[in-house]
NUNUDO-499279 format. One record per residue (C-alpha): residue number from 0; residue in three letters; x, z, y. Coordinates in nm, 2 decimals. Example, Ala and Ser with C-alpha at 12.3 -4.5 7.8 and 13.67 -1.06 7.14 Angstrom:
2
0:ALA:1.23:0.78:-0.45 .
1:SER:1.37:0.71:-0.11 .
# end
This chain:
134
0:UNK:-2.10:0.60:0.08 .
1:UNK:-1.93:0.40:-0.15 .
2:UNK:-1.83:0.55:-0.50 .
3:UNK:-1.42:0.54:-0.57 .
4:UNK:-1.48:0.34:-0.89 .
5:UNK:-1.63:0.07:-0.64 .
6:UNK:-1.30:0.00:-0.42 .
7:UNK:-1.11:-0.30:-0.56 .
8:UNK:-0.75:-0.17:-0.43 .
9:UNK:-0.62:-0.50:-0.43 .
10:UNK:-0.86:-0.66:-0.23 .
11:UNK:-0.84:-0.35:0.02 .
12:UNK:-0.47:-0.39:0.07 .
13:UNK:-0.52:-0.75:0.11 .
14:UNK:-0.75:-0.71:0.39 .
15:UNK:-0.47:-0.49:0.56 .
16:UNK:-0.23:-0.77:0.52 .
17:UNK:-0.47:-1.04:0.64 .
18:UNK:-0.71:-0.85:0.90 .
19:UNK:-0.40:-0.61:1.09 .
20:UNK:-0.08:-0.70:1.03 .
21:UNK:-0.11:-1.10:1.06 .
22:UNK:-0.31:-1.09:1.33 .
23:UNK:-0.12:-0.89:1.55 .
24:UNK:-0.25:-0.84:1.91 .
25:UNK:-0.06:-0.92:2.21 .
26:UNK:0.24:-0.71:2.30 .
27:UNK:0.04:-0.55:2.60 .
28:UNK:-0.19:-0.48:2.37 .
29:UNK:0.05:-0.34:2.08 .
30:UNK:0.21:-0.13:2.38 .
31:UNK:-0.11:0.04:2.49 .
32:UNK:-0.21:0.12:2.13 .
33:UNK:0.13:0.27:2.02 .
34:UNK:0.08:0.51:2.35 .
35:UNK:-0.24:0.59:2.20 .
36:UNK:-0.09:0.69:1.86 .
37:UNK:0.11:0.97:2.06 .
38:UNK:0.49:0.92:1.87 .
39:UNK:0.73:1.09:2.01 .
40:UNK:1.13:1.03:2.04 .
41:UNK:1.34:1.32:2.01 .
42:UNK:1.71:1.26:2.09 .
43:UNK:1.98:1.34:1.77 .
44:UNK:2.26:1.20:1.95 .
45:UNK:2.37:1.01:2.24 .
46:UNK:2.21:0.92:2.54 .
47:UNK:1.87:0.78:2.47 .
48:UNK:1.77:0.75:2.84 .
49:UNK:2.03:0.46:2.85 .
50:UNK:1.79:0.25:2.63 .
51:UNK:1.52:0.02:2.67 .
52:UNK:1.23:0.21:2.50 .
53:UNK:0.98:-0.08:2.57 .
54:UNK:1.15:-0.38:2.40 .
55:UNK:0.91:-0.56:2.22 .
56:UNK:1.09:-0.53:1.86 .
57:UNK:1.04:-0.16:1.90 .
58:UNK:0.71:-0.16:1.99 .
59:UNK:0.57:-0.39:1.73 .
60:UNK:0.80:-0.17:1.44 .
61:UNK:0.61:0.13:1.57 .
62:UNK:0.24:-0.03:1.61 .
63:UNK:0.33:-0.15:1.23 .
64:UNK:0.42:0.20:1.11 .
65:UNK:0.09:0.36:1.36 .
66:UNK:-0.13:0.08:1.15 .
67:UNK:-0.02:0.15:0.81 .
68:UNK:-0.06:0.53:0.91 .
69:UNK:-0.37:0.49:0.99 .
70:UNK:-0.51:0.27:0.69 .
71:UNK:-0.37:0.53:0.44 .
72:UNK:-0.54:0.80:0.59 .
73:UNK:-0.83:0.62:0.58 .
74:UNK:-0.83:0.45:0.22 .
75:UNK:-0.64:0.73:0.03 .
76:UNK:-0.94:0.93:-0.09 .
77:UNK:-1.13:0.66:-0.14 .
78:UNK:-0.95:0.54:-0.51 .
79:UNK:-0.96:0.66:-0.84 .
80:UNK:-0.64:0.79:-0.96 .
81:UNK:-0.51:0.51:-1.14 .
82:UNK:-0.59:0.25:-0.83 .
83:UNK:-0.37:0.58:-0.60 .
84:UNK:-0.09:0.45:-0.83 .
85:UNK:-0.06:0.08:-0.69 .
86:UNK:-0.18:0.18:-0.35 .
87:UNK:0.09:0.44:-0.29 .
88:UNK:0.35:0.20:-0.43 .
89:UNK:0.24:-0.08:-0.18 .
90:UNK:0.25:0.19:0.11 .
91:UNK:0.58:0.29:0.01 .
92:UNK:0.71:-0.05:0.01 .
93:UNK:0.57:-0.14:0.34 .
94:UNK:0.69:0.19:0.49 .
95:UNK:1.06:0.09:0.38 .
96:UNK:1.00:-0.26:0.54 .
97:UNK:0.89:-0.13:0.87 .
98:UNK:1.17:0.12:0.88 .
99:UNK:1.43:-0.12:0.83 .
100:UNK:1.27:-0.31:1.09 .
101:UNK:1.29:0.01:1.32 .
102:UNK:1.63:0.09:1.21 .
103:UNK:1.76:-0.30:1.33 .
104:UNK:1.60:-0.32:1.63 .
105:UNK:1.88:-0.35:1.93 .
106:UNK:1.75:-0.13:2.23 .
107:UNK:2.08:-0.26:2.45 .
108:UNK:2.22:-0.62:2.54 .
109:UNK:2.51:-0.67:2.32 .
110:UNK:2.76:-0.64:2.63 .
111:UNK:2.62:-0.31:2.72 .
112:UNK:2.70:-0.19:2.38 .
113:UNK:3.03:0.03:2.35 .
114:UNK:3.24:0.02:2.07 .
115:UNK:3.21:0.43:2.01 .
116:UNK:2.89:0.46:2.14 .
117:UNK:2.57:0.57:1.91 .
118:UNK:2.22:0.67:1.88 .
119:UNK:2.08:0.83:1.68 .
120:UNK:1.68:0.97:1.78 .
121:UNK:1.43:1.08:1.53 .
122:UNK:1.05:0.92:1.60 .
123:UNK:0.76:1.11:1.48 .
124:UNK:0.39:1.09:1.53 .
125:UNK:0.21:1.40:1.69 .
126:UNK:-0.03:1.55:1.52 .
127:UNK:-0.35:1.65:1.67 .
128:UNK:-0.52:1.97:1.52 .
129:UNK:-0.89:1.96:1.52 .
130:UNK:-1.07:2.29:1.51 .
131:UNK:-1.46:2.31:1.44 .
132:UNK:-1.63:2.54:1.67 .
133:UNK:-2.00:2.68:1.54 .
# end
């Protein structure tokens, strides 16, 4: 096990960069693995059913935000203190990115798009409890 003082932070969050989010897998792939990370859509307003839940621009926003979900979880206690500092600035910037991505991302054909109509859904991940049994 590696000690905290160990981790170069920088060179971790480079290897996010290079290793996950530039080499993306194919969108079949990407599809299958944001199944996997068990979001859910929960209608605010309007008729979600109406949209197309599988375009690709929604599905690669949402493997992006399952990704960078799941390297913080797994680097987070690994730092020192001061290296938590630039390594939750970097997730927060990359979270903002990947929701204005999500926010942009046209689930209807432009014609198909009303003039009054909206929605609005909330997406969240799922969260699995795990129980230890003696």
């Amino acid at each position: 096990m590696r000690k905290k003082k160990d981790v170069d932070v920088l060179h971790v969050l480079a290897e996010f960069q290079k290793n996950i989010l530039e080499k993306k897998p194919s969108a079949e792939i990407m599809y299958d693995e944001v199944q996997m990370m068990h979001f859910k859509i929960r209608p605010v307003q309007g008729d979600v059913s109406l949209l197309n839940l599988s375009d690709i621009n929604l599905i690669e926003a949402l493997w992006n935000l399952g990704k960078l979900d799941e390297f913080f979880r797994t680097q987070k206690d690994q730092l020192t203190q001061k290296q938590k500092q630039i390594f939750f600035q970097f997730m927060e910037n990359m979270y903002e990115q990947f929701q204005d991505k999500l926010s942009n991302v046209r689930l209807k054909p432009i014609e198909e798009i009303e003039t009054n109509s909206s929605v609005e859904m909330e997406i969240f991940k799922e969260e699995t409890i795990r129980t230890k049994v003696n």
